[in-house]
C-alpha positions as CSV (number, residue, x, y, z in Angstrom):
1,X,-18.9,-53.4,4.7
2,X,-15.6,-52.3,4.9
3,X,-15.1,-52.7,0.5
4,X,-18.6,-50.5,0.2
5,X,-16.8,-48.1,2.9
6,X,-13.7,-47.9,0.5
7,X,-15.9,-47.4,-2.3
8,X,-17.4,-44.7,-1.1
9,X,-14.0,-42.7,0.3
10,X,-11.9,-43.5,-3.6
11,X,-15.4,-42.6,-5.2
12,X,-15.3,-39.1,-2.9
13,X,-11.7,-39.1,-3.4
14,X,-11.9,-39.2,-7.2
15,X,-15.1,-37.0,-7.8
16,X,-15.3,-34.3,-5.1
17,X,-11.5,-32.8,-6.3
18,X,-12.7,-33.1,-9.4
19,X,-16.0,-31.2,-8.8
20,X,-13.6,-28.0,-6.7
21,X,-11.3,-28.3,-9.6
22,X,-14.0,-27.7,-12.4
23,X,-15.4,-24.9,-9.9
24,X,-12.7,-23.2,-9.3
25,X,-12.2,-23.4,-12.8
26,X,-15.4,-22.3,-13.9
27,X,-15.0,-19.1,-11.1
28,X,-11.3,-18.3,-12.0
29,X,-12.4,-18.0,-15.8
30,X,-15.0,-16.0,-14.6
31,X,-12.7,-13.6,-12.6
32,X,-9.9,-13.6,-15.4
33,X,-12.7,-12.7,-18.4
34,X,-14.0,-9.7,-16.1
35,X,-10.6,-8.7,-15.3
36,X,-10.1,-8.9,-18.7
37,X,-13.2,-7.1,-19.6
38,X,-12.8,-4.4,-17.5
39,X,-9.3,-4.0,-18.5
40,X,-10.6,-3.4,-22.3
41,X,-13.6,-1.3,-20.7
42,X,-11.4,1.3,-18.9
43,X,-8.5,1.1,-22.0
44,X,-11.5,2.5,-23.8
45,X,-12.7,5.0,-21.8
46,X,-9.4,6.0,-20.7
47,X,-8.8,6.6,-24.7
48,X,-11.6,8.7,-25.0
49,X,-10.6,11.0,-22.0
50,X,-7.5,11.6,-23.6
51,X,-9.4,12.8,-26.8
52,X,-11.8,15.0,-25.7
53,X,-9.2,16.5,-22.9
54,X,-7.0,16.7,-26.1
55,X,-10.0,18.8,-28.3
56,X,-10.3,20.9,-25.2
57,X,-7.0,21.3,-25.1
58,X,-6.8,22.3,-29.0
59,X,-9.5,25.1,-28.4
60,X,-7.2,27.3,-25.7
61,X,-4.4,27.7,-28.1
62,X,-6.8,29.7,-30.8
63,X,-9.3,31.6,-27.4
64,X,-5.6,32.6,-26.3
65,X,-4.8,34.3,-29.8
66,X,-7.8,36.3,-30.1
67,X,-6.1,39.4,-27.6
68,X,-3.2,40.9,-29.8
69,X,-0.1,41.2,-28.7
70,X,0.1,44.8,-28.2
71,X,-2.8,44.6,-25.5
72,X,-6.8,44.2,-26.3
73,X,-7.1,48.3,-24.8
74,X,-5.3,49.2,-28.0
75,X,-6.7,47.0,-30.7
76,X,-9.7,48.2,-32.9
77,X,-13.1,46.4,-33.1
78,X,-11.8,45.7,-36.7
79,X,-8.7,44.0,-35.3
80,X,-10.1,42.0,-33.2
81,X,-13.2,41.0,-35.2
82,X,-10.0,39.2,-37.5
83,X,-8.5,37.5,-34.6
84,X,-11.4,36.2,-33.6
85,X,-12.7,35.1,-37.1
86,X,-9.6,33.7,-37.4
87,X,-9.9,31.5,-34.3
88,X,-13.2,30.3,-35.0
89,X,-11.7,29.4,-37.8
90,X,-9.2,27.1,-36.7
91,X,-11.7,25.6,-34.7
92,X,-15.1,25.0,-36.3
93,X,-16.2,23.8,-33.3
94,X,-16.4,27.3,-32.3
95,X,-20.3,28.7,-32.4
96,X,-19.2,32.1,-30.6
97,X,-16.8,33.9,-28.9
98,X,-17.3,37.2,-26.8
99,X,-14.5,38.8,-25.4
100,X,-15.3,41.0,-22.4
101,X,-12.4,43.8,-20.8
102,X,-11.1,44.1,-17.4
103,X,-13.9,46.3,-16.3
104,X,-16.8,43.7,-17.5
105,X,-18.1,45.5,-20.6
106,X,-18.7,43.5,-23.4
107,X,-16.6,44.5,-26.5
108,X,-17.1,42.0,-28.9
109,X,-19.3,39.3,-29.8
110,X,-19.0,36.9,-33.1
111,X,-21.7,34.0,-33.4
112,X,-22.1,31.5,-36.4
113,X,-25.9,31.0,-35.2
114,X,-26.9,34.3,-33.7
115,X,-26.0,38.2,-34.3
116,X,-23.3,39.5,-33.9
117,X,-21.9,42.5,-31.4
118,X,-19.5,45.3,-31.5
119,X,-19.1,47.6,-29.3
120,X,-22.1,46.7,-27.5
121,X,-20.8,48.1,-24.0
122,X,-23.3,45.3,-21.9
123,X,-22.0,44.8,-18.5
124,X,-21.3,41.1,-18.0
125,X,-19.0,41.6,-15.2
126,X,-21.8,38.8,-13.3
127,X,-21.8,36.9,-15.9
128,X,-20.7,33.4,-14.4
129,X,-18.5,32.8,-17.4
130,X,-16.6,36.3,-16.3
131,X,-16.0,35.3,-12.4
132,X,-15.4,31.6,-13.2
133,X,-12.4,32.4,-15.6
134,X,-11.1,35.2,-12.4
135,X,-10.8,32.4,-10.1
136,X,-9.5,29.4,-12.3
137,X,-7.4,28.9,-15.2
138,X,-9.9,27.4,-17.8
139,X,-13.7,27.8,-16.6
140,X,-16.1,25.2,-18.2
141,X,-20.0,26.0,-17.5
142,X,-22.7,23.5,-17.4
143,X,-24.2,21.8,-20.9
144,X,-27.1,23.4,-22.2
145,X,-29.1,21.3,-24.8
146,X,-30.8,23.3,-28.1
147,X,-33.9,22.6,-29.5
148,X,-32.9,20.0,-32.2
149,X,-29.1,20.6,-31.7
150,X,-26.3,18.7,-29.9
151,X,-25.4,20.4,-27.4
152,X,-22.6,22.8,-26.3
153,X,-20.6,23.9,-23.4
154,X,-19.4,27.4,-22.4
155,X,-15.9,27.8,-21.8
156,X,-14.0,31.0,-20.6
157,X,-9.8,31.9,-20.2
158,X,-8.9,34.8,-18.5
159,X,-6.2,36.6,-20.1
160,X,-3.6,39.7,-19.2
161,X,-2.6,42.1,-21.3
162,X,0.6,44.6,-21.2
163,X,-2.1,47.1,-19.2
164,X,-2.7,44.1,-16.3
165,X,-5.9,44.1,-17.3
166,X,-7.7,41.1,-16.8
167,X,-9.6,40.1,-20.3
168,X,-12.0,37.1,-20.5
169,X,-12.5,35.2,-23.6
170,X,-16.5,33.2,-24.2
171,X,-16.7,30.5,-25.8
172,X,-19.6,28.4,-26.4
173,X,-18.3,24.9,-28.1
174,X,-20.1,22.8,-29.9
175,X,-19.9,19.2,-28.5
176,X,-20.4,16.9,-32.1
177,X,-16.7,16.0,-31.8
178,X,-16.9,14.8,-28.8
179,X,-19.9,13.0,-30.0
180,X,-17.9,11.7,-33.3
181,X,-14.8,10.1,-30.5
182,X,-17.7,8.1,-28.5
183,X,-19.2,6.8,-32.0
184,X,-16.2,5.4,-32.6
185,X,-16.2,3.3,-29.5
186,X,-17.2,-0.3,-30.6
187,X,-16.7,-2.9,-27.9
188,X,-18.1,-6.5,-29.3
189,X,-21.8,-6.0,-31.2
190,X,-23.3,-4.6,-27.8
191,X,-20.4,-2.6,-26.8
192,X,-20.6,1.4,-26.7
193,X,-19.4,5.1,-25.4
194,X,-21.8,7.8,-23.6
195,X,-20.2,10.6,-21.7
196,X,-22.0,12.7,-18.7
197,X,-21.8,15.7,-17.4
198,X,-21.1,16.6,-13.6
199,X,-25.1,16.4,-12.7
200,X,-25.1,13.1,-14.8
201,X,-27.0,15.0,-17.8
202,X,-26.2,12.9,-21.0
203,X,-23.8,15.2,-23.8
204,X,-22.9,12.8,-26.1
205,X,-24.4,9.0,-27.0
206,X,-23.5,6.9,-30.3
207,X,-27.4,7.5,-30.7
208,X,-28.3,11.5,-31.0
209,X,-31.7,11.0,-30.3
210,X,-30.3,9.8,-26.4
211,X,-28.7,13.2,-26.4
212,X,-31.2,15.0,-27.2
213,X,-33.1,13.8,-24.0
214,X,-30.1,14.2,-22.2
215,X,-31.4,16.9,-19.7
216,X,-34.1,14.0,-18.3
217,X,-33.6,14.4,-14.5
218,X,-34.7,10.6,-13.7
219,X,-32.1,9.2,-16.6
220,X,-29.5,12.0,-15.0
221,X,-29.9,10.2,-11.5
222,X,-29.2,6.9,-12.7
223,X,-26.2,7.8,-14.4
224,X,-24.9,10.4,-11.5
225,X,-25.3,6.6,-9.2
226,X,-23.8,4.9,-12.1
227,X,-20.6,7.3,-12.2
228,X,-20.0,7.5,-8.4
229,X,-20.3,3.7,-8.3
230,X,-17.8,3.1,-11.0
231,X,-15.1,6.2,-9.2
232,X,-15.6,4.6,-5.7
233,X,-14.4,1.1,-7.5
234,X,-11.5,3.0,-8.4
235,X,-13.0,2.7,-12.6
236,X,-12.9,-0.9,-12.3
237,X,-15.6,-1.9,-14.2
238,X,-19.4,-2.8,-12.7
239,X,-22.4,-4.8,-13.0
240,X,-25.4,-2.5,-13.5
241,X,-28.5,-2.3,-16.5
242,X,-28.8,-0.1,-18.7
243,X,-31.7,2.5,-19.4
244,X,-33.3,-0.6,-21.6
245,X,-32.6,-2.4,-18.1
246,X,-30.3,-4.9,-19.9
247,X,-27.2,-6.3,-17.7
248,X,-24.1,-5.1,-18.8
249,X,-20.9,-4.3,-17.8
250,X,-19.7,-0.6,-17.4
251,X,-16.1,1.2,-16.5
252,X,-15.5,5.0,-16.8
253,X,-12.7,7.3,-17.1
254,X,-12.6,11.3,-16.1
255,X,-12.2,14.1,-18.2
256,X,-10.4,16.3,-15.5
257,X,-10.1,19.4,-17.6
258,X,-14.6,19.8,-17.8
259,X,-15.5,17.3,-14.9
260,X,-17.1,15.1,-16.9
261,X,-16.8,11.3,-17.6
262,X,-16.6,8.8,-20.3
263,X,-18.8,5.6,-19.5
264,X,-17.9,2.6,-22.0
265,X,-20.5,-0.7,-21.8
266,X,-21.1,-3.9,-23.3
267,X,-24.0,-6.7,-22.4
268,X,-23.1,-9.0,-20.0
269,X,-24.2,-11.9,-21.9
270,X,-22.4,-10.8,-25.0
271,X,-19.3,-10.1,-22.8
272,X,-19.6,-13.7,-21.3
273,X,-20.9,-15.9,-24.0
274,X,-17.8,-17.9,-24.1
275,X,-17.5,-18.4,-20.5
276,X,-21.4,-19.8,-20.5
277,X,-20.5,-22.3,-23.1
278,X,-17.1,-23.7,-21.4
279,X,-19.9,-23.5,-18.2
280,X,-22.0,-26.5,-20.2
281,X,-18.7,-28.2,-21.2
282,X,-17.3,-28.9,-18.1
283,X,-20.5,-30.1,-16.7
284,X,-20.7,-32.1,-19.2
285,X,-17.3,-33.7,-18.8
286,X,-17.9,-33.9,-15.0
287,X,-21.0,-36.1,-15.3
288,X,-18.6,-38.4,-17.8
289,X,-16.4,-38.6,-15.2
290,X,-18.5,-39.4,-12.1
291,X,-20.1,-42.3,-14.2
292,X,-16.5,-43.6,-14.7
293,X,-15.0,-42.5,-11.4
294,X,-17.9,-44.9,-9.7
295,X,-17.2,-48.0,-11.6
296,X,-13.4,-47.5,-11.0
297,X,-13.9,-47.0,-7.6
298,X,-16.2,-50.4,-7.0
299,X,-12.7,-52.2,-9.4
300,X,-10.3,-50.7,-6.5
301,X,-12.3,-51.1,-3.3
302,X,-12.5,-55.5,-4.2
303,X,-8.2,-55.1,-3.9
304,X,-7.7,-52.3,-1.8
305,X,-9.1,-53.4,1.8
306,X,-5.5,-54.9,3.6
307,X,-3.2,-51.8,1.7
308,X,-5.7,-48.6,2.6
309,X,-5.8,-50.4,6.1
310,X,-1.9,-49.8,6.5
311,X,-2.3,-46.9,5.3
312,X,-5.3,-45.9,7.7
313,X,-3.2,-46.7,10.5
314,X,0.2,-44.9,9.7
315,X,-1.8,-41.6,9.1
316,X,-3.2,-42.1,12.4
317,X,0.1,-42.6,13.9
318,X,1.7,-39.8,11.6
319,X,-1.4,-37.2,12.7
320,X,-0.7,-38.0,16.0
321,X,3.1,-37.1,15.9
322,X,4.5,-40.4,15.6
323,X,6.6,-39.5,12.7
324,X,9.1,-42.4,13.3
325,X,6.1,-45.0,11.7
326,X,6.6,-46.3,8.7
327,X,4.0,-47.9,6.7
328,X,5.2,-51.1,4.3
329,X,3.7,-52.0,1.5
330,X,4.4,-54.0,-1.2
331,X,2.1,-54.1,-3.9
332,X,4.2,-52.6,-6.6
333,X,1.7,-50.1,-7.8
334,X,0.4,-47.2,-6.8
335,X,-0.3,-47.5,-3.3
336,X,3.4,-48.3,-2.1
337,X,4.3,-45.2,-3.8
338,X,2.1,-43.5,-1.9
339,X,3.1,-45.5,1.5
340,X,6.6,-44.3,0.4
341,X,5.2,-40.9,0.2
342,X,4.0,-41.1,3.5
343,X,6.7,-42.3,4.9
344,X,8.7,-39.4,3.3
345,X,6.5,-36.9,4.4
346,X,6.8,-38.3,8.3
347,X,10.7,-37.7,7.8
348,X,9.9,-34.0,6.7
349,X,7.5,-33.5,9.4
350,X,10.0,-34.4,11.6
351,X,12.8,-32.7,10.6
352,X,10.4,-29.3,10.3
353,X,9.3,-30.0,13.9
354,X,13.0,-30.5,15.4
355,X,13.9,-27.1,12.8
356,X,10.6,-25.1,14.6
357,X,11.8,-26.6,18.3
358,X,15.4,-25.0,17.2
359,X,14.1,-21.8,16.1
360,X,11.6,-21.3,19.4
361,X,14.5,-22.2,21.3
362,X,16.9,-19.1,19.2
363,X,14.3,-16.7,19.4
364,X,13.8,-16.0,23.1
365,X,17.3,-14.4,23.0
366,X,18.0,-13.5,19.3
367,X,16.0,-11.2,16.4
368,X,14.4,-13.7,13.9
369,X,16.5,-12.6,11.3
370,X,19.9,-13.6,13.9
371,X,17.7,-16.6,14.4
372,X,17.1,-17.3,11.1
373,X,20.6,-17.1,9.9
374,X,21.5,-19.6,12.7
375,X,19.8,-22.1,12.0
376,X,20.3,-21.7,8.1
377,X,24.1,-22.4,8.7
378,X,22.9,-26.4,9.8
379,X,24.4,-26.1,13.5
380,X,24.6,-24.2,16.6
381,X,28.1,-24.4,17.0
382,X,28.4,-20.3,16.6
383,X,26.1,-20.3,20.0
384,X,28.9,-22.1,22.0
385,X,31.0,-20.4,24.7
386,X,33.9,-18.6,23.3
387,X,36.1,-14.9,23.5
388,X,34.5,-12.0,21.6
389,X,34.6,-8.2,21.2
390,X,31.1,-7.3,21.8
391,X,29.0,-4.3,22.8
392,X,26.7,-4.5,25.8
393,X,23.8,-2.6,25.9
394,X,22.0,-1.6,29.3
395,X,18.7,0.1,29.5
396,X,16.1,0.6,32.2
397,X,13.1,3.2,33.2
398,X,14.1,6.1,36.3
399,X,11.3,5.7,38.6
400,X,10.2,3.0,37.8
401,X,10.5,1.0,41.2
402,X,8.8,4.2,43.0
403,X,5.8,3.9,40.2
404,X,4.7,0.1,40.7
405,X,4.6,0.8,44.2
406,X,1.2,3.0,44.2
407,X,0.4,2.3,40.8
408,X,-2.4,-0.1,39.5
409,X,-1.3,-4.1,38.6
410,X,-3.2,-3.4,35.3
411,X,-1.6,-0.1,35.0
412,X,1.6,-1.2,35.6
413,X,1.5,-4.0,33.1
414,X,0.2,-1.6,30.3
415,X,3.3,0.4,30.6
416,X,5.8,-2.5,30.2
417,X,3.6,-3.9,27.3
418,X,3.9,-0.3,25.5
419,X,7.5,-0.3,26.9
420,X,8.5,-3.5,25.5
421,X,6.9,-3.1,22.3
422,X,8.6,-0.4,21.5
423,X,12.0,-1.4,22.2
424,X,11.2,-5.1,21.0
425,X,10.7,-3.6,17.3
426,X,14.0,-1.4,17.4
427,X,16.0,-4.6,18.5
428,X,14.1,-6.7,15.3
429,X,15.3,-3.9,13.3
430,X,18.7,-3.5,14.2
431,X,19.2,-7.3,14.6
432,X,21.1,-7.4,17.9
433,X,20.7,-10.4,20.8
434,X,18.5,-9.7,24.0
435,X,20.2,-11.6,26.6
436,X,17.7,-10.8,29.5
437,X,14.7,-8.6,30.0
438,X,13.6,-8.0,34.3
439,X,10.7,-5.9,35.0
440,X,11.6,-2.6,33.1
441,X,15.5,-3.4,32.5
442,X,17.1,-5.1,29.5
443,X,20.6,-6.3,28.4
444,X,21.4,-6.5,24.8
445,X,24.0,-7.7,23.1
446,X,25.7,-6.4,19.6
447,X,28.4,-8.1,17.8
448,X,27.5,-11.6,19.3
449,X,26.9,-14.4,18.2
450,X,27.1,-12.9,14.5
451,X,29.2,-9.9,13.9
452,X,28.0,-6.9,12.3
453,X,30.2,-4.1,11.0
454,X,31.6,-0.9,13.2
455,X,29.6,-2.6,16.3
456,X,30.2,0.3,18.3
457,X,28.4,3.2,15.9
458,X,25.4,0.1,15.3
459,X,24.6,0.2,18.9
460,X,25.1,3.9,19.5
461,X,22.1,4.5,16.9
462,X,20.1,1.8,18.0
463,X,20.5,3.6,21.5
464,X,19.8,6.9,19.9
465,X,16.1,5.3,18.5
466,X,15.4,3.7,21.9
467,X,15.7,7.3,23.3
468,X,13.4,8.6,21.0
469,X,10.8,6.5,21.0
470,X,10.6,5.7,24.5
471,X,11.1,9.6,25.1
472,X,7.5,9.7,23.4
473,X,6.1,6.8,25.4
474,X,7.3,9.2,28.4
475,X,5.3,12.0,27.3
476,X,2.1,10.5,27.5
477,X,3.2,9.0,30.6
478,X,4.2,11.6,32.1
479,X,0.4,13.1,31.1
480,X,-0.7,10.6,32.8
481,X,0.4,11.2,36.1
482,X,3.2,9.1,35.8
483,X,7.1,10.2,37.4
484,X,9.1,8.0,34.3
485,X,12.2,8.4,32.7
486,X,14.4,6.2,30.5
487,X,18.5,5.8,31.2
488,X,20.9,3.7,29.3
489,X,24.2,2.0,29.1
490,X,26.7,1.0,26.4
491,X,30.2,-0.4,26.8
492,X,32.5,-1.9,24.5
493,X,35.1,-5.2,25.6
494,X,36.0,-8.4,25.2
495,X,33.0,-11.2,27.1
496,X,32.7,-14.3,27.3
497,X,29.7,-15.1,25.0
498,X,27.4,-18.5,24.7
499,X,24.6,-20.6,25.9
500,X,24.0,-20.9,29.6
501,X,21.0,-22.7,31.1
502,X,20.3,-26.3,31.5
503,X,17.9,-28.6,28.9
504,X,14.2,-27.3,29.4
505,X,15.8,-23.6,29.3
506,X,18.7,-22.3,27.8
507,X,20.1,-18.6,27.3
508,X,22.4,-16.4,25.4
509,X,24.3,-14.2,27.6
510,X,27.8,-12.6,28.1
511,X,30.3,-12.5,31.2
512,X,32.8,-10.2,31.7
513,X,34.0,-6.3,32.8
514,X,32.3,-5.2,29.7
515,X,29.1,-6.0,30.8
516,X,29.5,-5.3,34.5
517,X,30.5,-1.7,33.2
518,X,27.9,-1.1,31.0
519,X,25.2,-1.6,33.7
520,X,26.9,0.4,35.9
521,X,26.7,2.8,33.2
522,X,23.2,2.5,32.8
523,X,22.9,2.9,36.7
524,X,24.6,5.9,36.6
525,X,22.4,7.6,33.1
526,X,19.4,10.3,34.3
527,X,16.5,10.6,32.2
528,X,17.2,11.2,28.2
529,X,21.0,10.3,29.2
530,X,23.0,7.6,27.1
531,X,26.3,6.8,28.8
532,X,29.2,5.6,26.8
533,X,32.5,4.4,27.6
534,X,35.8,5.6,26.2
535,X,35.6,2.3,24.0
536,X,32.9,2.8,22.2
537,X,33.4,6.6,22.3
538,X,36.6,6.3,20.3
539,X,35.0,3.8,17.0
540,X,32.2,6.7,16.8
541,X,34.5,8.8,14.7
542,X,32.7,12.0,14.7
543,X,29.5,10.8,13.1
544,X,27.7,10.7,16.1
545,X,27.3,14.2,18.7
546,X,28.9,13.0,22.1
547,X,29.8,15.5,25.0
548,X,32.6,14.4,27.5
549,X,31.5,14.5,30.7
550,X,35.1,13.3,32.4
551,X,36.3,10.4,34.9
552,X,33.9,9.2,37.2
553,X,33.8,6.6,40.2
554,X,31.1,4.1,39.3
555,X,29.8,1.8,42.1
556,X,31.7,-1.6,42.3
557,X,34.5,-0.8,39.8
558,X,37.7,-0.4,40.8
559,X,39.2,3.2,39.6
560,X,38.0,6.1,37.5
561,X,36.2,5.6,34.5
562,X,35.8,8.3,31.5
563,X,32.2,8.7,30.7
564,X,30.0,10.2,27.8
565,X,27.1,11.2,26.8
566,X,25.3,10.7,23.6
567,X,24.2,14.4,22.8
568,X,20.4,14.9,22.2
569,X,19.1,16.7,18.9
570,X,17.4,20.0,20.6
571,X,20.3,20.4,22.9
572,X,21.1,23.3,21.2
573,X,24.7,23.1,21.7
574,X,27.9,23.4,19.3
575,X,29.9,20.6,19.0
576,X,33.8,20.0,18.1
577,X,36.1,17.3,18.6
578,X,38.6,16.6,21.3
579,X,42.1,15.9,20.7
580,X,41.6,12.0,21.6
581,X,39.6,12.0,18.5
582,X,35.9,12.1,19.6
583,X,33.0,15.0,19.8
584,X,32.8,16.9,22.9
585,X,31.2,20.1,23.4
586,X,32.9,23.3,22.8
């Protein structure tokens, strides 16, 4: 029983990673050859934007350079019957060009298909091409198809002359080079270019005769869904079929300048041939291996009973947190390096369970990072009780006491939970110690147990950013009926500093004047206030606004002690510095 058992777990154990591995395989192959795909797909189309924005591009030059310089008031229909032959010229692309004054009257009109105008005088100040080019640089109008033609796209520049007048240059371009760059476009056998318009109307297809049935309102649809699906995936390329409802692959690219966009697809099963055929191999080679992993398996199970029973047994103990069992074996294969592997693994286990006791134990009074660093240096001896310079932090809420006497349990615990979250994400930041937290009062530490440079200006700011944010907690507070405001502390003196507790609970705190003085000081602070002492007054060196507000007597301190007060930014108020060296107000 107990061999047919093992059979059936090395058989599982041999077969079913095998099976995720060939899988995973198969799928990861499959992701990487889309990626890949699409990556090809959009290089494409991207490459074809650029082109056709580039032709566009190439036709405002020569539209530009048919109003003289002198001003298109002052130039004969002669003058600019060159200028414009000229252009259209440059750019065979060209079928016509009108060019219409600044009061809408048409005074020229040159076509390679139609008759031309001079002088003609028609009003076209409605014309769409007119009030499109007023209102936008370049003005592209919908494609219109021709009877047996490709088709062509109006465009229209507005352009000032010396007089201010605003002129409008017509063009109607020809779109066969923009159906020469998508013939180009050869992805695999299957693989080709279309572009559409912004009403999904085909304009140019590797195949003409697709063009020429380009204004086909059920085809437009499909491409219009087509496009959006492609721009909401970013122009990542999509599964969709084609209008010969064949799977393939598509990924698009905009042409800013005209709204359009170039699509670029190839089959699917063109795209993924390969991928099918390394599909067939590895189930091939999977089936081989079963066959073989079953008669291995039945070899193993007949001399594996006694060694996979050890081992049964120490994972049992080593799941259940035993990770002082060790399992011997001694069959000098592969199963006692795996026993030895166990047993190494038990000794990482517990050393990562003693390192996460440590670092639950660091972080109710330090900032992960401070916690972090501690236990990286291998001890806690920087923890123990010893003599440092340190800044003490006090803050608590004004009113607070008065507020949980009418207010809610639940609403009461809401504020602290904003309250603490706020001021729990400035202390992360700013890497200081929080010693203690009471209802709505805290004592923080900077400068203890690991230093930090200028302690005195890194608590000031950190002060400065409780303020603020809990300033904006207030407001909301405050619209909620609640009387709050938000006081704090800071002093700066040699403590005391180290653990203090007993086994199950242990703390980080400071003893010493310092401290005592900086609650005071937080005692003492109305809403918005930050009181300083002279200590930490004195390392701010000007770079932070304080105002001196003189000697006072603070409760249970014995003489006279110079306070101030970190200034506010809409206080308004000019600053200068005192001759003791820090900012007071002038």
């Amino acid at each position: 029983m107990r061999r047919s058992k093992y059979f059936l777990v090395l058989f599982a154990a041999v077969v079913f990673p095998m099976a995720a591995s060939g899988i995973s395989n198969t799928w990861f192959s499959y992701v990487d050859q889309r990626a890949i795909l699409s990556a090809l797909l959009k290089s494409e189309a991207t490459s074809a934007a650029d082109k056709i924005e580039g032709f566009l591009d190439g036709i405002k030059v020569p539209l530009g350079s048919t109003v003289p310089q002198g001003g298109s008031a002052k130039a004969s229909v002669k003058q600019l019957r060159l200028l414009v032959v000229r252009a259209m010229h440059q750019v065979p692309g060209i079928l016509s060009i009108s060019l219409v004054d600044g009061t809408g009257a048409e005074r020229l009109h040159i076509s390679r298909t139609g008759s031309n105008r001079t002088q003609g005088g028609a009003d076209r100040s409605g014309d769409p091409a007119v009030v499109g080019a007023s209102t936008a640089k370049v003005w592209y109008g919908p494609v219109t198809y021709r009877q047996g033609s490709v088709p062509s796209v109006t465009m229209a520049m507005a352009n000032y002359d010396e007089e201010v007048l605003a002129n409008t240059i017509i063009a109607e371009i020809s779109l066969k080079p923009i159906w020469l760059i998508v013939s180009e476009i050869r992805v695999g056998r299957s693989g080709q270019a279309f572009v559409v318009d912004q009403a999904g109307h085909l304009i140019a297809h590797p195949a003409i005769s697709e063009v020429m049935r380009g204004a086909d309102e059920k085809a437009a649809l499909a491409l219009r869904r087509l496009r959006d699906a492609i721009a909401a995936a970013g122009g990542i390329a999509i599964a969709s079929r084609n209008a010969e409802n064949e799977r393939v692959v598509t990924a698009g690219a905009p042409v800013a300048a005209a709204g359009w966009t170039v699509l670029v697809e190839q089959s699917q099963a063109e795209a993924f041939a390969p991928l099918y055929a390394s599909f067939w191999r590895t189930g091939g080679l999977l089936l081989a291996a079963t066959v073989f992993a079953a008669a291995l398996a039945y070899w193993l199970a007949g001399r594996m009973s006694g060694p996979i029973r050890l081992l049964e047994e120490g994972t049992e103990k080593i799941g259940a947190g035993q990770f002082d069992h060790r399992i011997n074996i001694a069959t000098g294969d592969e199963l006692e390096r795996l026993a030895a592997r166990f047993n190494q693994m038990a000794q990482e286990l517990a050393a990562s369970r003693d390192r996460s006791e440590r670092m639950m134990r660091l972080k109710r009074f330090l900032a992960p990072q401070v916690a972090e660093l501690v236990e990286k240096a291998g001890d806690e001896r920087m923890l123990a009780g010893k003599r440092a310079e340190v800044v003490a932090v006090f803050c608590d809420l004004r009113g607070f006491t008065a507020f949980s006497a009418h207010a809610e349990p639940e609403d009461i615990m809401q504020l602290l939970r904003e309250y603490y979250e706020a001021l729990g994400a400035i202390i992360t930041r700013y890497e200081v110690t929080l010693t203690s937290f009471s209802a709505d009062g805290l004592m923080i530490l900077v400068n203890a147990p690991v230093p930090c440079e200028e302690p005195a200006l890194h608590a000031v700011k950190m002060a400065v950013d409780m303020r603020e944010d809990i300033q904006r907690l207030i407001s909301g507070w405050r619209q909620r009926g609640y009387q709050i405001g938000f006081g704090m502390g800071l002093a700066m003196g040699w403590a005391t500093v180290g653990r203090i507790g007993y086994e199950a609970r242990v703390d980080y705190t400071a003893i010493g004047n310092v401290v005592n003085l900086a609650s005071r000081l937080c005692s003492s602070a109305e809403d918005r206030q930050i009181l300083i002492d002279y200590s930490v007054a004195r390392h701010l060196h000007d770079k932070i606004p304080i105002v001196d507000l003189g000697t006072r007597q603070l409760k249970g301190l014995e003489g006279l002690v110079r306070v101030f007060n970190v200034e506010t930014k809409d206080t308004g108020q000019d600053l200068a510095p005192n001759p003791n060296g820090v900012a007071a107000q002038g």
